[in-house]
Backbone as ProteinMPNN parsed JSONL, in Angstrom:
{"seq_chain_A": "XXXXXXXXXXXXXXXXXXXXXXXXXXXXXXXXXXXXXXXXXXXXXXXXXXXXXXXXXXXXXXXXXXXXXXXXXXXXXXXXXXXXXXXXXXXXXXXXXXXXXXXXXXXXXXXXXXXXXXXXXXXXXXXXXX", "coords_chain_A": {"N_chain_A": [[0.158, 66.375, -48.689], [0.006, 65.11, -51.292], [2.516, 65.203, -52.029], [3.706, 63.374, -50.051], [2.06, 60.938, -51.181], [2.801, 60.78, -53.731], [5.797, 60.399, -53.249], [5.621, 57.836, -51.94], [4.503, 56.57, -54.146], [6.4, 56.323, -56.078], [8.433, 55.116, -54.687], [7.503, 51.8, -54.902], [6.818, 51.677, -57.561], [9.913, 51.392, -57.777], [10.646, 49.166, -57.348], [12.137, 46.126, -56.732], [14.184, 45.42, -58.528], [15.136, 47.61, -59.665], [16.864, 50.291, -59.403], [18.621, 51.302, -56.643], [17.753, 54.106, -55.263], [19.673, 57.533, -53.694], [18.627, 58.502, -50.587], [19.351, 60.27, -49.094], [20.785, 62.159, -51.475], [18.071, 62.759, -52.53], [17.027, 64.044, -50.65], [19.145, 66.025, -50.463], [18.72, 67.351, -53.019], [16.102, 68.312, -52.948], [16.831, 70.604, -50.559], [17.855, 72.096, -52.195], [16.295, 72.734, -54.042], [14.983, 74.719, -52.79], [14.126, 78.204, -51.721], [16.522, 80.789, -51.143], [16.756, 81.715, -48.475], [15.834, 79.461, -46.992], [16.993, 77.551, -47.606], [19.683, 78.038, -46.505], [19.461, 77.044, -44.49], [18.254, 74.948, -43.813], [20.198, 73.574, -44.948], [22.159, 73.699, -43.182], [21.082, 72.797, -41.151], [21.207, 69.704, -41.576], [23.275, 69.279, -41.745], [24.615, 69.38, -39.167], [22.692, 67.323, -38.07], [23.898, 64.932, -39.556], [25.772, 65.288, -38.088], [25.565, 65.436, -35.069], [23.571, 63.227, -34.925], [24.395, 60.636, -36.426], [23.049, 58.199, -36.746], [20.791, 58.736, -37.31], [18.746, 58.28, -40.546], [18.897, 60.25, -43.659], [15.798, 61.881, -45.504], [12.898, 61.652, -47.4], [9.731, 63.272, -46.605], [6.519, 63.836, -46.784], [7.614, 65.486, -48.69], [9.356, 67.359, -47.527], [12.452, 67.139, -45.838], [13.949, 65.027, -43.585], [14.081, 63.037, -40.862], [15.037, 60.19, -40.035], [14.874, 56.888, -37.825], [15.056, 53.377, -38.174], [12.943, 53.663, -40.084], [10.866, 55.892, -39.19], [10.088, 58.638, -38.863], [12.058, 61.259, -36.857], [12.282, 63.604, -36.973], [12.415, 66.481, -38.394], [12.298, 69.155, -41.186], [10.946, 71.785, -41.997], [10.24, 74.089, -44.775], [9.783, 77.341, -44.909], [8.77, 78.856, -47.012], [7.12, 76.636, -48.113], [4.741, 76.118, -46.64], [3.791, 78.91, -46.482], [4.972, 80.406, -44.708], [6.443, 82.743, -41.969], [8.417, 81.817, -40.922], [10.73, 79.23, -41.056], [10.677, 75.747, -39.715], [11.279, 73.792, -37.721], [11.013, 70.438, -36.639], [9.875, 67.935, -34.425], [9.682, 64.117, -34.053], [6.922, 62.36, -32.364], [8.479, 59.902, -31.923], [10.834, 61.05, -30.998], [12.813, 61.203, -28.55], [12.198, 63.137, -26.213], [10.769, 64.093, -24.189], [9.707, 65.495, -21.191], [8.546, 66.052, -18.061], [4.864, 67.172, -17.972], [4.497, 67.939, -20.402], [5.869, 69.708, -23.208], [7.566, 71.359, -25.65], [7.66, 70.25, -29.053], [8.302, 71.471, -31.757], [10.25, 73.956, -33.195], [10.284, 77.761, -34.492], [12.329, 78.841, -36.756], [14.629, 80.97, -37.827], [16.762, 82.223, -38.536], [19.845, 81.349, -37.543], [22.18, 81.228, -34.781], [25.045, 80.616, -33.233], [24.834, 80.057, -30.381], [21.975, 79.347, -31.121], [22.449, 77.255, -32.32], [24.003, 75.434, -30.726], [21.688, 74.762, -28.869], [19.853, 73.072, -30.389], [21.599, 70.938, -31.037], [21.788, 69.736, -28.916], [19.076, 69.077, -28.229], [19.262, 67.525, -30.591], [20.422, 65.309, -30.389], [19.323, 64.531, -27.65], [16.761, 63.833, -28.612], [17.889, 61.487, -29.417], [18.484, 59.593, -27.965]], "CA_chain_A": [[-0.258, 64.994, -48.791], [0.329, 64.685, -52.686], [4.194, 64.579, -52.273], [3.756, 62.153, -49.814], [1.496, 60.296, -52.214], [3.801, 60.35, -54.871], [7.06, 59.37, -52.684], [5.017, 56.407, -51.981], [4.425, 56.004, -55.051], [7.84, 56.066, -56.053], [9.057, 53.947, -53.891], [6.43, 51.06, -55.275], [7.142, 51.86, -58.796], [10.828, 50.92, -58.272], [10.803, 47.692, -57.231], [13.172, 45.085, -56.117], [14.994, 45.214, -59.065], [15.215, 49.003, -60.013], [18.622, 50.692, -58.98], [18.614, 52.193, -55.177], [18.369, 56.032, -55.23], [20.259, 57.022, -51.881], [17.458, 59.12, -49.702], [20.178, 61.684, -49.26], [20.623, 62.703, -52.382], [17.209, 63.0, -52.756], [17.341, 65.556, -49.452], [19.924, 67.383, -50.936], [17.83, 67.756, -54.061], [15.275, 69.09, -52.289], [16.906, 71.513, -49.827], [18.572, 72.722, -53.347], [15.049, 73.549, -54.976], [14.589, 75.73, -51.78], [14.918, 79.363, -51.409], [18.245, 80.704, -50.51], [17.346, 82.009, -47.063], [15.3, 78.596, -46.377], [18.153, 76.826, -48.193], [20.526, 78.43, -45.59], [18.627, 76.981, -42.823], [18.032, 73.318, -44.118], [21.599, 72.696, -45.344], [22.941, 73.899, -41.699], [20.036, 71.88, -40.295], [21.098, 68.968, -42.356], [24.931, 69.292, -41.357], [24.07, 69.282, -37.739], [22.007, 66.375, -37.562], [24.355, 64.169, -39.511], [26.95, 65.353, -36.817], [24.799, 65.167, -33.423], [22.854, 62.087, -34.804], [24.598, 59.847, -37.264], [22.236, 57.189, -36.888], [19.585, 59.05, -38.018], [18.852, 58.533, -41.95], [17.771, 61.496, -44.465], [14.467, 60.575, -46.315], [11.604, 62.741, -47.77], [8.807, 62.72, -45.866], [5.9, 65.072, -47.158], [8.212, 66.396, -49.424], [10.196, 67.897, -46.533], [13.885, 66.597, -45.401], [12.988, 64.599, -42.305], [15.93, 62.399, -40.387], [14.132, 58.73, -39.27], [15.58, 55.832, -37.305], [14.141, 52.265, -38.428], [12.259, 54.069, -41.063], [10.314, 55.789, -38.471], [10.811, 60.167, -38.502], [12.604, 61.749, -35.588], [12.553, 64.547, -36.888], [11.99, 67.242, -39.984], [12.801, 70.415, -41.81], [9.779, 72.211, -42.877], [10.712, 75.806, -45.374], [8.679, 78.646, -44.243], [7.455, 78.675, -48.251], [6.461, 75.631, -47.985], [3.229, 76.777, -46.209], [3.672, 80.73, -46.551], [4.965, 81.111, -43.388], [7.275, 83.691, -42.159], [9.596, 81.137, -40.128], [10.954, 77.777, -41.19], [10.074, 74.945, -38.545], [12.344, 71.926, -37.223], [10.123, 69.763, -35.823], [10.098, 66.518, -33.595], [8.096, 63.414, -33.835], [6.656, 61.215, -31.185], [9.772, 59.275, -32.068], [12.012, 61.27, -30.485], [12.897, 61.349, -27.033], [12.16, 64.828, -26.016], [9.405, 63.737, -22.746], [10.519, 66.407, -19.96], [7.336, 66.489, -17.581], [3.676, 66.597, -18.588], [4.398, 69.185, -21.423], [7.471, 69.596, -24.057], [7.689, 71.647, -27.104], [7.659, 69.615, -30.819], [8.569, 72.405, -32.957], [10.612, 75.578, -33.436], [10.583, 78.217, -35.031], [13.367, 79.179, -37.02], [14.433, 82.358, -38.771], [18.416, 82.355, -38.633], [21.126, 80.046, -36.698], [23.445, 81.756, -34.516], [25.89, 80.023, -32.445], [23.645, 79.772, -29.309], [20.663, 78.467, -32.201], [22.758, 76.048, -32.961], [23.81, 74.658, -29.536], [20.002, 74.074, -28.418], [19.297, 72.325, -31.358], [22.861, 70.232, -30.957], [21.559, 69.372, -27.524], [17.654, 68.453, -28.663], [19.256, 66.013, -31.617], [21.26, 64.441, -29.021], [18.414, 63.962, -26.415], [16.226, 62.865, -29.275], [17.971, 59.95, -30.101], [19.275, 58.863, -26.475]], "C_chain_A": [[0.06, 64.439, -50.188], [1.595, 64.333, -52.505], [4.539, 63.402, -51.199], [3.285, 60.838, -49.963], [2.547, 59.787, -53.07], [5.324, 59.812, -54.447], [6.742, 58.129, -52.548], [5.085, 55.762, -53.367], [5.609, 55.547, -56.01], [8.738, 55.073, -55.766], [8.761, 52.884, -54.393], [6.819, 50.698, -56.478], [9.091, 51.16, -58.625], [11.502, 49.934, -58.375], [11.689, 47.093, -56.817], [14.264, 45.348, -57.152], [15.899, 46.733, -59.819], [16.698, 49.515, -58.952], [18.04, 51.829, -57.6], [18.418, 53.467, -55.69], [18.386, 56.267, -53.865], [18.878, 57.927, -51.754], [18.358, 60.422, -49.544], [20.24, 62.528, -50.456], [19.325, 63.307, -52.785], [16.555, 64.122, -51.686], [17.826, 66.318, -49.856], [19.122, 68.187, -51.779], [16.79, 68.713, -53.757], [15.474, 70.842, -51.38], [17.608, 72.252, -51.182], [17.272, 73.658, -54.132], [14.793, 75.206, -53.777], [14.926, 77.388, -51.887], [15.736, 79.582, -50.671], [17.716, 80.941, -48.932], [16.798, 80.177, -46.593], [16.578, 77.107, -46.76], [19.675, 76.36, -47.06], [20.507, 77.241, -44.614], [18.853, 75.532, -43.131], [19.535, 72.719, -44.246], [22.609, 72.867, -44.152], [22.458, 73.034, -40.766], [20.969, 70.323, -40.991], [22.583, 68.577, -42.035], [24.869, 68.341, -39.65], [23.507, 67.717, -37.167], [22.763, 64.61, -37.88], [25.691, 64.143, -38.167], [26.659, 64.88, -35.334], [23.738, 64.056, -33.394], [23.076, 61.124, -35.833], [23.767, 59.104, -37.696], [20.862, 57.24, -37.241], [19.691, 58.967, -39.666], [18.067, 59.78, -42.62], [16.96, 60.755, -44.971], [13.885, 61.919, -46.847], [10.413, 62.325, -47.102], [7.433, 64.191, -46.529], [6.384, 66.346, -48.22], [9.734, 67.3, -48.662], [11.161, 67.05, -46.102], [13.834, 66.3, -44.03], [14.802, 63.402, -42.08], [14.672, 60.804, -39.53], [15.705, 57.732, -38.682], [14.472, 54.646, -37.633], [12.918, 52.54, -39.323], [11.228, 55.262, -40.53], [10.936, 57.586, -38.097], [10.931, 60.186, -37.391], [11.741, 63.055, -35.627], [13.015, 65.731, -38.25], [12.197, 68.459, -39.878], [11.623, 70.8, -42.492], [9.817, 73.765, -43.285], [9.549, 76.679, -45.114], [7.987, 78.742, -45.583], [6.735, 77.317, -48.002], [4.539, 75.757, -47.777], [3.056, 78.286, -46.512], [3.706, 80.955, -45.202], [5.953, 81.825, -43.5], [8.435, 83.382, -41.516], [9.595, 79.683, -40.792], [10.596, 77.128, -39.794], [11.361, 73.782, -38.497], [11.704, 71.505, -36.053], [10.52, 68.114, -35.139], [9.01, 65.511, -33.663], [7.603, 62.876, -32.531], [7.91, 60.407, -30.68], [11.005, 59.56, -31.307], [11.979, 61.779, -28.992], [13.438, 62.445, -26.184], [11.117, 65.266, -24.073], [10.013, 64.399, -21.778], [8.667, 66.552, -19.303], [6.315, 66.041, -18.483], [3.892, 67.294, -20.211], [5.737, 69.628, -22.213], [7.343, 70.538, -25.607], [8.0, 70.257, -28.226], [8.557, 70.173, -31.676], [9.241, 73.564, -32.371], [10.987, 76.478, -34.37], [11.918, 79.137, -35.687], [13.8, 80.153, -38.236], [16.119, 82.795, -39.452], [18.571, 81.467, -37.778], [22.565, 81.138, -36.464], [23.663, 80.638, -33.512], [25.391, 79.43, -31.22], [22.268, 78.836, -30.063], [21.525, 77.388, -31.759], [23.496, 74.684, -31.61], [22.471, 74.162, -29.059], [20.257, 73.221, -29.465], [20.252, 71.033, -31.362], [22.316, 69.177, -29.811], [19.753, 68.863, -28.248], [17.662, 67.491, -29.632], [19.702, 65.381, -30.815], [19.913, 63.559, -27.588], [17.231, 63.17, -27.552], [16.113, 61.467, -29.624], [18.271, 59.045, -28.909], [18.271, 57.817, -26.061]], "O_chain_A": [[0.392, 63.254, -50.232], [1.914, 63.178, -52.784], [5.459, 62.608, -51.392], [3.675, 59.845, -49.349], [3.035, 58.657, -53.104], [5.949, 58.993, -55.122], [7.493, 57.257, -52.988], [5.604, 54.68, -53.642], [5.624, 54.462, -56.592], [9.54, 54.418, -56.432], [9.85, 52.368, -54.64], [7.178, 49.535, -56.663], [9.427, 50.399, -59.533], [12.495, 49.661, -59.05], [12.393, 47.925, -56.243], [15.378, 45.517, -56.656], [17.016, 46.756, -60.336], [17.237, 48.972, -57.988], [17.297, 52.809, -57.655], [19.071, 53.804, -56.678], [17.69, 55.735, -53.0], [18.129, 58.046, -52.723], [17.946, 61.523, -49.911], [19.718, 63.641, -50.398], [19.393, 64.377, -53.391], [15.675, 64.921, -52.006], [17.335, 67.447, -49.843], [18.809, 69.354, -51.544], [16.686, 69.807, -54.311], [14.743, 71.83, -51.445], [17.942, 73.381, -50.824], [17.286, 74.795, -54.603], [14.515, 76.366, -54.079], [16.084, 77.71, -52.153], [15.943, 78.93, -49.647], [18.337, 80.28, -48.099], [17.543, 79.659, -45.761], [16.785, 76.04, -46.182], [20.327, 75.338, -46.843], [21.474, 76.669, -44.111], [19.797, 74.993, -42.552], [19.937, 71.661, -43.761], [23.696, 72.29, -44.125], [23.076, 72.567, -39.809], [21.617, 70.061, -39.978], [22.902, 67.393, -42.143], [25.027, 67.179, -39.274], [23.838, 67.147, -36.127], [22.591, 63.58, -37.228], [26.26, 63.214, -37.593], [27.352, 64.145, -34.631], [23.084, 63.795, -32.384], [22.043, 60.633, -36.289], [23.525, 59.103, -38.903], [20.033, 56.349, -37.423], [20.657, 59.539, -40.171], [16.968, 60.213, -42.275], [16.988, 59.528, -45.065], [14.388, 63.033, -46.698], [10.095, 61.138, -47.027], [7.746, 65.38, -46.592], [5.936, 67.462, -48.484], [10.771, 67.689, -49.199], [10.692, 65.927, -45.919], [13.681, 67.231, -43.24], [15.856, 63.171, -42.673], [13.794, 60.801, -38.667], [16.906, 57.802, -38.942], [13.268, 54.818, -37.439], [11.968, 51.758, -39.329], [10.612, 55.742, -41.482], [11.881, 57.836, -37.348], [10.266, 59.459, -36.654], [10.906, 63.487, -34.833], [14.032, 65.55, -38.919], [12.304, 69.013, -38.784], [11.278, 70.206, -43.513], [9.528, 74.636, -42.465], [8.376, 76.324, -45.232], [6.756, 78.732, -45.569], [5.561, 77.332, -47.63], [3.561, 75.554, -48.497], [1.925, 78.679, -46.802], [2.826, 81.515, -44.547], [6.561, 81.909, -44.567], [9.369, 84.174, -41.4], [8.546, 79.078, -41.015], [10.266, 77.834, -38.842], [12.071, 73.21, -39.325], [11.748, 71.941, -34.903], [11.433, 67.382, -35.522], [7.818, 65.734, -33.454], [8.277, 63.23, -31.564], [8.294, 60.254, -29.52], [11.917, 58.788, -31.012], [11.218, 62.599, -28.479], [14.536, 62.652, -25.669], [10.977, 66.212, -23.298], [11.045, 63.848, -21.394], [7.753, 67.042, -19.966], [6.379, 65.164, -19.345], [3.167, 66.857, -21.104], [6.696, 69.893, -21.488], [6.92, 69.953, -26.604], [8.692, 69.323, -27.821], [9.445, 69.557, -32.265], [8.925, 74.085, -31.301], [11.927, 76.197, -35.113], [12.399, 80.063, -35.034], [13.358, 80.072, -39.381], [16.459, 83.426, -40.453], [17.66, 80.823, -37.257], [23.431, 81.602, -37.205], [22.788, 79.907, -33.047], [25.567, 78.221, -31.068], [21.739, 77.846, -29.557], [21.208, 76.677, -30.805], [23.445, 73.455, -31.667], [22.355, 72.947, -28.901], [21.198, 72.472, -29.199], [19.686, 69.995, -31.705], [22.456, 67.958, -29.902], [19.895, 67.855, -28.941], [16.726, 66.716, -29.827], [18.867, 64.546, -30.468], [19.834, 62.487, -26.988], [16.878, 62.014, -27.319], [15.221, 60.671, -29.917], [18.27, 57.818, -29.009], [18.482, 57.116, -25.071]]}, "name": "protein", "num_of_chains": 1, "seq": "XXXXXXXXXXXXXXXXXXXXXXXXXXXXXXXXXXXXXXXXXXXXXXXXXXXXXXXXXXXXXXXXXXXXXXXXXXXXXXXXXXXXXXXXXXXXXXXXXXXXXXXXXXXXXXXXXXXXXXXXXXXXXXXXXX"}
């Protein structure tokens, strides 16, 4: 909640007249502080999503590298340090158009990206944004 305090605050602070900083860059930045294996994961994640969802923008959202449409997350990168977990997460919001039945996964856990990973996930940015 603090780093999404202080992005706010950020934002606020720079005013109308203050010089853009892109939102990407400020993703990259981020998935850069990361540890290498979570590093791995985000900057493959991060490839992917500009490929299978252009129209999604990077942003910071919680601190975490999150992909919005109309300002509005799809869809996020959360590093397994982050919390002290033992899997990174790529999660879905409300936002994204995932509704199969009464019941749908959000989130998955993610530990590596093989070839098969990376098709699902190809196919879930894709239905997200449709």
């Amino acid at each position: 909640m603090k780093e999404r305090a202080n992005e706010l605050k950020a934002t606020a602070r720079r005013g109308s007249r203050a010089p853009k900083v892109d939102p990407e860059v400020e993703v990259l930045a981020k998935i850069a502080e990361m540890p290498e294996a979570d590093r791995v994961l985000a900057t493959r994640i991060h490839e992917m999503v500009k490929a299978a969802a252009p129209e999604l923008a990077p942003k910071l959202w919680y601190g975490m590298p999150a992909y919005a449409r109309d300002g509005k997350v799809v869809c996020f990168f959360q590093s397994a340090e982050k919390f002290r977990t033992r899997y990174a997460t790529l999660g879905f919001s409300d936002r994204a158009n995932l509704d199969e039945g009464a019941m749908w996964p959000t989130s998955f856990a993610v530990r590596e990206l093989t070839a098969a990973d990376e098709a699902v996930i190809d196919a879930l940015l894709r239905k997200a944004v449709s």
